[in-house]
C-alpha positions in Angstrom: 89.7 -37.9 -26.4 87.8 -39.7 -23.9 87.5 -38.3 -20.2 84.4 -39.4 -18.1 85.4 -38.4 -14.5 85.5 -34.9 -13.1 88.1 -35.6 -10.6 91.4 -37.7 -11.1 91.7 -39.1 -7.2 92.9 -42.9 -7.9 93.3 -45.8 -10.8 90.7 -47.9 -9.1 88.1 -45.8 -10.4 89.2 -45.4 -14.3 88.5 -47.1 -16.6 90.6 -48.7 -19.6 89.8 -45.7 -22.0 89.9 -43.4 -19.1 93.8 -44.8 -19.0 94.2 -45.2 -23.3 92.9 -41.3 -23.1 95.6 -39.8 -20.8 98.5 -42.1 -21.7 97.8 -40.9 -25.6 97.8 -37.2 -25.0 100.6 -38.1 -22.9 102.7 -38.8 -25.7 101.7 -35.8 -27.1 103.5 -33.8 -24.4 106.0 -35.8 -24.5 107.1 -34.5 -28.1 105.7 -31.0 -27.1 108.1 -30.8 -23.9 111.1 -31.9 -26.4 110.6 -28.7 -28.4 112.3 -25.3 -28.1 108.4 -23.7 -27.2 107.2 -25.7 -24.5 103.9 -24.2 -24.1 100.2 -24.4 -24.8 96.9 -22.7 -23.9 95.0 -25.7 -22.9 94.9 -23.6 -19.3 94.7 -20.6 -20.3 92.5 -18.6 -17.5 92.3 -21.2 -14.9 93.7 -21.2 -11.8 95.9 -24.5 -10.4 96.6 -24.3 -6.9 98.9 -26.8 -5.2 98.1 -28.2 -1.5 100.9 -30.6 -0.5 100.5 -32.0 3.5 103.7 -33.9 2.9 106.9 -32.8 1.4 107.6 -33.4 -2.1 110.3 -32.8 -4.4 109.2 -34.3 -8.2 105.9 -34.3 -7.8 105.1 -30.9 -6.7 107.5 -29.5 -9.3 106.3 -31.7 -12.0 102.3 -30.8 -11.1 103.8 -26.9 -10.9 105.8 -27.2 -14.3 103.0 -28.9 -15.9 100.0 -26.2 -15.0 102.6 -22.9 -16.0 102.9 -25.5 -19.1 99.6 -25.2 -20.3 99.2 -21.1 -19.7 97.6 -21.7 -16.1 98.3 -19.6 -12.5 99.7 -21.6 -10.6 99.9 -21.1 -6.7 101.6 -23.4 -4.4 100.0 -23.2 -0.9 102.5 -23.4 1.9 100.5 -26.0 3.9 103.6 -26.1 6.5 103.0 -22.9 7.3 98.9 -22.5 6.8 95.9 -22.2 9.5 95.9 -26.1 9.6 98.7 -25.6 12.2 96.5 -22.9 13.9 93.4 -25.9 14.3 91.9 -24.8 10.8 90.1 -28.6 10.0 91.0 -29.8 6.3 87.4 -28.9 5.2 87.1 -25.5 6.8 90.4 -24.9 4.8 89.0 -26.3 1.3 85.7 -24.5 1.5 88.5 -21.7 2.1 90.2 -22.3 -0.7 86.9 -23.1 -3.1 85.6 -19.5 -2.6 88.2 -18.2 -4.2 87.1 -20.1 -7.2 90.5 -22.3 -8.6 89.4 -24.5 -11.3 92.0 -27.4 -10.6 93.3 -28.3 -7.0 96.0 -30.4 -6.6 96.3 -32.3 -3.2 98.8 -34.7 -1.3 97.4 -35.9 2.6 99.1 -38.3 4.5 95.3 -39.8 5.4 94.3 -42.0 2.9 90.8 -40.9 1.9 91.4 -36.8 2.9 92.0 -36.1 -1.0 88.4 -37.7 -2.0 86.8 -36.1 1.4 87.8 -32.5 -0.5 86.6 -33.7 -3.6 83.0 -34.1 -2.3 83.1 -30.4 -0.7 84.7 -28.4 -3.4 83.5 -27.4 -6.6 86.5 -27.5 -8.8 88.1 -30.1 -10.0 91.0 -32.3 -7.6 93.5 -34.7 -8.7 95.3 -36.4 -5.8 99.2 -36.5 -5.6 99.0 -39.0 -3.1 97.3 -39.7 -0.5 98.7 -41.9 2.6 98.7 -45.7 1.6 95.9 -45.4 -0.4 96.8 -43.9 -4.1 99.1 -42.1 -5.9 97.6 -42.4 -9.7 99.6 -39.8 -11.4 102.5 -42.0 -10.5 101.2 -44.9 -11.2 100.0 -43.1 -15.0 103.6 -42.0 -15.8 105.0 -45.7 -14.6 102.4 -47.1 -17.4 103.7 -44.8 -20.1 107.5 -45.2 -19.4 106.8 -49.2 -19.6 104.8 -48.6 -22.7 107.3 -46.4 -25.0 110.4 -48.7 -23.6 108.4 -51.9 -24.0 106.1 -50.9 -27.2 103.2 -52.2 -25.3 101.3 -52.3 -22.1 99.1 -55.8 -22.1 100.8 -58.9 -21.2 103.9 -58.7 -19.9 105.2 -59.8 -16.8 105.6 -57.0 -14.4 107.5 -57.6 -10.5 106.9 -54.8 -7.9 110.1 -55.5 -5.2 110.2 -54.0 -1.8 107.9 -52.2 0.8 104.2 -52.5 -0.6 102.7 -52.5 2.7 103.5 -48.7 2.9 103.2 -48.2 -0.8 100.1 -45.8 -2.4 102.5 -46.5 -5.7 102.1 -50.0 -5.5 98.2 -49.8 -5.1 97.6 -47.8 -8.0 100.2 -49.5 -10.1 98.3 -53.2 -9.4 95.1 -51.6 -10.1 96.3 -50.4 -13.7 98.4 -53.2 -14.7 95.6 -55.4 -13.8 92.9 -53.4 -16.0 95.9 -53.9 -18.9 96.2 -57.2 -18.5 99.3 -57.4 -17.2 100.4 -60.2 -14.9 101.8 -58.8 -12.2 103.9 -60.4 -9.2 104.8 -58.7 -5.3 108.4 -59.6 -4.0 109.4 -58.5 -0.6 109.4 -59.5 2.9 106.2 -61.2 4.8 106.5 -57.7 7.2 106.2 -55.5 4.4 103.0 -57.5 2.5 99.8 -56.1 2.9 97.0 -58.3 5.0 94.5 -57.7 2.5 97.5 -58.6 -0.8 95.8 -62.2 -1.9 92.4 -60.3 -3.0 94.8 -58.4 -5.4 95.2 -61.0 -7.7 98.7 -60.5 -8.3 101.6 -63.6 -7.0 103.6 -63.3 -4.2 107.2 -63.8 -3.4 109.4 -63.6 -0.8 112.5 -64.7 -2.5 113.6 -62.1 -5.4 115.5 -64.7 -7.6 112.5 -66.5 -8.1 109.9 -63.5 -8.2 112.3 -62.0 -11.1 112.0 -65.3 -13.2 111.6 -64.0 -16.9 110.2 -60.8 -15.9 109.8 -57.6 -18.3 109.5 -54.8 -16.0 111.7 -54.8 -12.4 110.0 -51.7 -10.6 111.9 -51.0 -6.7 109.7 -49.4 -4.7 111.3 -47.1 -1.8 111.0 -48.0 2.0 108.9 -46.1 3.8 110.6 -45.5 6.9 108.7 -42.4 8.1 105.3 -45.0 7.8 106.9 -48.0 9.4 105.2 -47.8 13.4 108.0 -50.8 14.4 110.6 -53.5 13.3 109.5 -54.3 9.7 113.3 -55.5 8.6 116.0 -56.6 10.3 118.3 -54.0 9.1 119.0 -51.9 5.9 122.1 -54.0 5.1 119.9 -57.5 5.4 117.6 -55.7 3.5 119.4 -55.0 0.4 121.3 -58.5 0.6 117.8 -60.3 0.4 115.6 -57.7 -1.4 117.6 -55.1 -3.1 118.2 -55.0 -7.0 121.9 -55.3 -8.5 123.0 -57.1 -11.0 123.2 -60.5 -9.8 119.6 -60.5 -8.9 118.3 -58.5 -12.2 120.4 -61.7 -14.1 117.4 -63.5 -13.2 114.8 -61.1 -15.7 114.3 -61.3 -19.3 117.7 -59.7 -20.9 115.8 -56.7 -22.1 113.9 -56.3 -18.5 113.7 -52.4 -17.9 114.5 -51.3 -14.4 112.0 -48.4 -12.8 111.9 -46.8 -9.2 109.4 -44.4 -8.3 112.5 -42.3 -6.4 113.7 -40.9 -4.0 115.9 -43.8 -4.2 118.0 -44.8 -0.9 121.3 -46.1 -3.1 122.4 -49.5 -1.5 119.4 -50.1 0.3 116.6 -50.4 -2.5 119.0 -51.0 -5.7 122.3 -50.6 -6.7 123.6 -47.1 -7.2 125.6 -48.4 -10.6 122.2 -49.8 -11.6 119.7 -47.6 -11.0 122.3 -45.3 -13.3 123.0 -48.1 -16.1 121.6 -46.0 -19.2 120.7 -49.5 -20.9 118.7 -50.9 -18.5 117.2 -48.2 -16.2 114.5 -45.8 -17.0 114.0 -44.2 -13.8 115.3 -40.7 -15.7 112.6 -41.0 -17.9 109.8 -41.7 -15.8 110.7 -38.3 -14.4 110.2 -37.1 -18.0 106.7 -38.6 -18.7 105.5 -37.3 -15.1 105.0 -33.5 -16.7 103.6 -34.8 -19.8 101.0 -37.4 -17.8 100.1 -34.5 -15.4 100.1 -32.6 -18.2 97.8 -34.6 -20.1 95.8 -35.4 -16.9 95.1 -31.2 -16.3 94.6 -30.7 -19.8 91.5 -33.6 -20.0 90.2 -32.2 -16.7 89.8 -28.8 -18.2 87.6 -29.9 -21.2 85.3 -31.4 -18.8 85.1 -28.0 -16.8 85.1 -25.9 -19.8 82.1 -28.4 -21.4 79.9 -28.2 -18.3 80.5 -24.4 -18.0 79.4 -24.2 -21.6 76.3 -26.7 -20.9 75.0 -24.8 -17.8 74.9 -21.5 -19.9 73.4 -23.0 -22.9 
């Protein structure tokens, strides 16, 4: 397997094999996690430790299930309650953290750029769990291999984002991965919630969702950020969902086999339709729950050969 980078902190970065290499030893997990023995050694005597700046339900436990997984010691740091909130700066408490020598450190911020700012002053290896507006590549990794399994590929379909991607680090890294798999990607939602910088993405953009869900493959709902939005980004929640959110009247408009995703938490009535987003025949958003162990799983597991191949270079 194929792994160049020491650090997983966004899609942009990657490249295709980087991508091919974790979303094959994905599958691997997959059918590893369906067993009765659910375990491996690919961790075995490394430390994970978990730094979350922002609450998080899935992707905390997924990262936590993953590393105990693989035979790691996992510690989750209780950043809530750490010496950030005595005036401890984010470095003072990596370089903190680094001399007690973990070997992976996993990290969500709610400044975009904070996860690759630890990466440059630590010595293990980081993998970002999100990071403001700016990335969330785990996310978008296990979003590539639920469309792949349901879909049998992941090159040229047609692929509609729907919702909030101004606020959205899963839309980010989801464009920049689709686009490296040539994908052809289109952004539905309101003008307010539409990045400034969204034309050099080279994705389409709509702001009506019968027409943005023309013959589509993959319908992916992104949640609104309401604890990002600084101001009036939609009239209301109702208005919302009437113009924007997913049900079955709107989804009429995709291909008949057209898979429905949401990254979740999902606000039921406001983003989709609660009937929906639990129809077993046309939503996978259960699944993409699923393939998030075995990508962070997979994701850990390449890291670790990279550490365990440089600590075998330096003391040949």
């Amino acid at each position: 397997m194929v792994f160049s980078a020491r650090h997983l902190l966004g899609i942009e970065p990657l490249s295709r094999d980087d991508i091919l290499s974790i979303l094959d030893l994905s599958d691997h997990y997959v059918s590893q996690n369906r067993q009765t023995n659910k375990h491996g050694d690919a961790l075995k005597g490394m430390t994970q430790i978990n730094m979350f700046f922002e609450n998080s339900t899935r992707t905390q436990a997924s990262f936590e299930l993953a590393g105990k997984r693989l035979g790691a010691d996992v510690m989750n740091m209780a950043m809530q309650t750490s010496s950030i909130k005595k005036g401890e700066s984010l470095i003072d408490t990596a370089l903190t953290l680094n001399a007690m020598r973990p070997d992976l450190l996993v990290v969500r911020h709610p400044s975009a750029g904070a996860v690759n700012l630890l990466a440059e002053k630590v010595t293990c290896s980081v993998l970002n769990a999100g990071d403001g507006r700016h990335e969330h590549p785990t996310q978008a990794l296990l979003d590539a291999l639920t469309i792949r399994r349901a879909k049998g590929r992941l090159h040229r379909l047609n692929i509609a984002i729907c919702g909030d991607i101004a606020h959205s680090r899963v839309a980010r890294s989801n464009i920049f991965l689709l686009g490296k798999m040539e994908n052809r990607v289109r952004l539905i939602g309101p003008p307010t919630l539409m990045p400034s910088e969204v034309r050099e993405f080279g994705v389409e953009v709509f702001d009506d969702m019968r027409e943005g869900l023309k013959d589509v493959d993959v319908v992916m709902m992104l949640r609104l950020q309401k604890e990002r939005m600084d101001g009036a980004f939609i009239p209301s929640e109702r208005e919302f969902y009437h113009r924007f959110g997913l049900d079955h009247e709107k989804l009429a408009y995709a291909k008949s086999d057209a898979i429905v995703m949401h990254p979740a938490p999902m606000n039921r009535g406001v983003e989709i339709d609660g009937t929906l987003a639990d129809d077993i025949n046309r939503s996978v958003i259960q699944e993409q729950v699923e393939m998030g162990v075995a990508v962070r799983m997979a994701a850990m597991d390449l890291l670790a050969r990279g550490i365990k191949a440089r600590a075998d270079g330096a003391n040949a």
